[in-house]
C-alpha positions in Angstrom: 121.7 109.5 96.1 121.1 112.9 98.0 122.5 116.1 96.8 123.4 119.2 99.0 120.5 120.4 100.3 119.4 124.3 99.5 118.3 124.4 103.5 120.2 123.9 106.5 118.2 122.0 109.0 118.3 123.5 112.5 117.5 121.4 115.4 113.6 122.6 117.0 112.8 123.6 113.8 109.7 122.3 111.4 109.9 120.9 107.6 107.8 119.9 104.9 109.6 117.3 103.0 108.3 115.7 99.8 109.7 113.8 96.8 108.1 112.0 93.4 108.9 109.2 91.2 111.2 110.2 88.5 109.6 111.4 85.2 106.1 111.2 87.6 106.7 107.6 87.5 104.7 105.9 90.3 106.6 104.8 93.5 104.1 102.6 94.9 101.6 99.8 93.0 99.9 98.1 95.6 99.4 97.9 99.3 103.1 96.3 100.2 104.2 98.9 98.4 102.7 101.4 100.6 103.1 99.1 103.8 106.8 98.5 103.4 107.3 102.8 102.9 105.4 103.0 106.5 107.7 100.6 108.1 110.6 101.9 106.9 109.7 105.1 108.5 109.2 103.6 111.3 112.3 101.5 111.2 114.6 104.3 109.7 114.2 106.6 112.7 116.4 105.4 115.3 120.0 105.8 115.6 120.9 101.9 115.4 120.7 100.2 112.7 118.3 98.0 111.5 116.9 95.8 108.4 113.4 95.2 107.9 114.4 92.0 106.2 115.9 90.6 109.6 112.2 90.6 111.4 111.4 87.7 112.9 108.9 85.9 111.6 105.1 86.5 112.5 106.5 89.4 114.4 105.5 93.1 114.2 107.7 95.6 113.0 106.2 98.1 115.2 106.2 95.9 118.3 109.9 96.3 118.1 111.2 98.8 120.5 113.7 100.8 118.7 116.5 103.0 119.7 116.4 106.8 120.2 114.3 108.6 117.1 116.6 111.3 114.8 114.0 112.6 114.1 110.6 113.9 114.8 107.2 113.0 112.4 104.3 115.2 112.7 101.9 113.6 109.4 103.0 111.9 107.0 101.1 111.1 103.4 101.6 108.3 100.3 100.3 109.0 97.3 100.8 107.1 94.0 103.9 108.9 92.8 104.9 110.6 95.7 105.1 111.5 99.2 104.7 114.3 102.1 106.4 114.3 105.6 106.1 116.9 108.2 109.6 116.4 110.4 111.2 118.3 113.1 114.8 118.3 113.1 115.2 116.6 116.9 119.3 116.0 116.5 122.0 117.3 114.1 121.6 115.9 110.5 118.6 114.0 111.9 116.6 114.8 108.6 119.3 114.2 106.2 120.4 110.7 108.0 117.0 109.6 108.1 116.1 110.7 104.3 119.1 108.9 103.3 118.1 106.3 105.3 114.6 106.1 103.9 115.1 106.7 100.7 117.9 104.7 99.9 116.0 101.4 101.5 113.0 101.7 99.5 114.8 101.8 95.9 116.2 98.4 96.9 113.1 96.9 97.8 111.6 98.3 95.1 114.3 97.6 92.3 114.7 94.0 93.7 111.0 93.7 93.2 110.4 94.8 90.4 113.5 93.7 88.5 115.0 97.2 87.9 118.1 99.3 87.8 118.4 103.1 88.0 116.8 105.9 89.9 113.4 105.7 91.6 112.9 109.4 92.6 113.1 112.5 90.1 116.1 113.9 92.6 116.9 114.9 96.0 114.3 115.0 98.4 112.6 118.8 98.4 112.9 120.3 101.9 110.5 123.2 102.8 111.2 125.2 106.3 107.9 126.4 108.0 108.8 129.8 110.3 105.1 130.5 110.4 102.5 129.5 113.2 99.9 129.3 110.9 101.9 127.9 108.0 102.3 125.1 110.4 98.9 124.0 111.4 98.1 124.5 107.4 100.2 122.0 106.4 98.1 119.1 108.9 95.4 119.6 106.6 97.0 120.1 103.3 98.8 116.8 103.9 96.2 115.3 104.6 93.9 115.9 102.0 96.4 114.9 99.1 94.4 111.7 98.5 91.0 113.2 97.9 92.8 113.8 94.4 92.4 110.2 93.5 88.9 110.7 93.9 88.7 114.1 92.2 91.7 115.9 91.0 89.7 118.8 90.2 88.1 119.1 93.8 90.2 122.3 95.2 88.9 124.5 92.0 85.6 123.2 91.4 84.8 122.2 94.5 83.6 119.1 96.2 80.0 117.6 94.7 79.7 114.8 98.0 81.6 115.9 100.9 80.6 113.2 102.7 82.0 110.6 100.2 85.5 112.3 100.4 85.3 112.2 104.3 84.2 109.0 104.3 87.3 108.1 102.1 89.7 110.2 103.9 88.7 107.8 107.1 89.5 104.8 105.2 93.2 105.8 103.4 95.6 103.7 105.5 98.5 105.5 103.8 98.6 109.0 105.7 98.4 109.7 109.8 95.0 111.1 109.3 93.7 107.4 110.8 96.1 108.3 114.1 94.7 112.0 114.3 91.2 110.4 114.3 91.7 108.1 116.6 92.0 105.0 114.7 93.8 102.6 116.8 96.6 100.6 114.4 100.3 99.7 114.7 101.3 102.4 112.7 100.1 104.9 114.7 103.7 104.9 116.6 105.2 106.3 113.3 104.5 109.7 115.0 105.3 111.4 117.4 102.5 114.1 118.5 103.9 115.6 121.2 106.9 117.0 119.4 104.6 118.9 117.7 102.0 121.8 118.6 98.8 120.7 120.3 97.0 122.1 117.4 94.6 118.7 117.2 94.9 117.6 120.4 91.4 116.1 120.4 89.5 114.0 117.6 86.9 116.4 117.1 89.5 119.1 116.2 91.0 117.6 113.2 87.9 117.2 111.9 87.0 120.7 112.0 90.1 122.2 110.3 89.2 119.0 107.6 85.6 119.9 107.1 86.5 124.0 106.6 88.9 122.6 103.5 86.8 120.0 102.3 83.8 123.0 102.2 86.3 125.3 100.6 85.8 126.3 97.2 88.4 128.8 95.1 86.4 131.8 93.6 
């Protein structure tokens, strides 16, 4: 399922990873979907091994204590057809293992589901390395804001018409770590793992802010 990567990953070092449904194809249809992605980021980050199908029942998946994390999540964000991960590579081939781990997981589930054969993902997963500060703390937000396209695909050229709608939506998307970054408390929050990453939004107020400068943002 994975390909040689273009990259090498380098432990301390940040990533934007992101992948789609092949041919655009969606990846997720409704809220298990979505749910079953989250806890298999969750469950995937840990050197043992473990099956999401072997939960007790009535129990939690993220009220199991798991074994040490290979890697590091910053944000993470499901959309439709796709998704975006901020990572820091924590251990060698941390990234890679947990990708394959990931990745693989979910096309059984979903293929078992939905009574299919084949590729769910257009390829390997796309691996971006941020070297930049700035580039960094960009990519919170721009993560972050990928589901105000289902409200308005248009909004980033044209600008938004009811800001306060799309924040208002943004605050109830339970498929991103926006909710954790606002101080939402839920299970998933445990998915990341904040201090491995900058103390850029270290308080709810400053999420917020670096939201509302984007959400105001319109390209002349």
């Amino acid at each position: 399922m994975m390909a040689l990567r273009k990259i090498s990953f380098a432990e301390g070092e940040y990533y934007h990873i992101y992948s789609r449904g092949n041919s655009k194809q969606k990846i997720f249809h409704d809220a298990a979907d979505y749910q079953r992605f989250m806890m298999l980021l969750y469950a995937c980050n840990q050197e043992n091994a473990f099956k999401i199908n072997n939960l007790p029942k009535g129990k939690n998946i993220y009220d199991i204590q798991m074994g040490k994390r290979i890697t590091s999540l910053g944000t993470y964000c499901l959309m439709p057809n796709h998704f975006h991960l901020l990572v820091k590579e924590t251990m060698s081939d941390g990234i890679t293992i947990f990708m394959r781990k990931v990745m693989t997981a979910y096309v059984m589930y979903y293929n078992k589901k939905y009574k299919r054969t084949g590729k769910l993902f257009e390829g390997p997963f796309i691996a971006e390395h941020i070297t930049e500060d700035r580039y960094l703390k960009y990519l919170f937000a721009y993560i972050h804001l990928n589901p105000i396209k289902l409200i308005d695909t248009q909004w980033k050229e044209n600008g938004l018409k009811d800001v306060c709608s799309a924040k208002r939506f943004l605050s109830s998307y339970k498929y991103s770590s926006f909710l954790t970054y606002i101080e939402i408390q839920r299970p998933e929050n445990k998915i990341i793992t904040l201090s491995d990453f900058p103390p850029y939004f270290s308080k709810i107020g400053d999420m917020w802010k670096e939201i509302n400068s984007w959400l105001n943002y319109k390209i002349s």
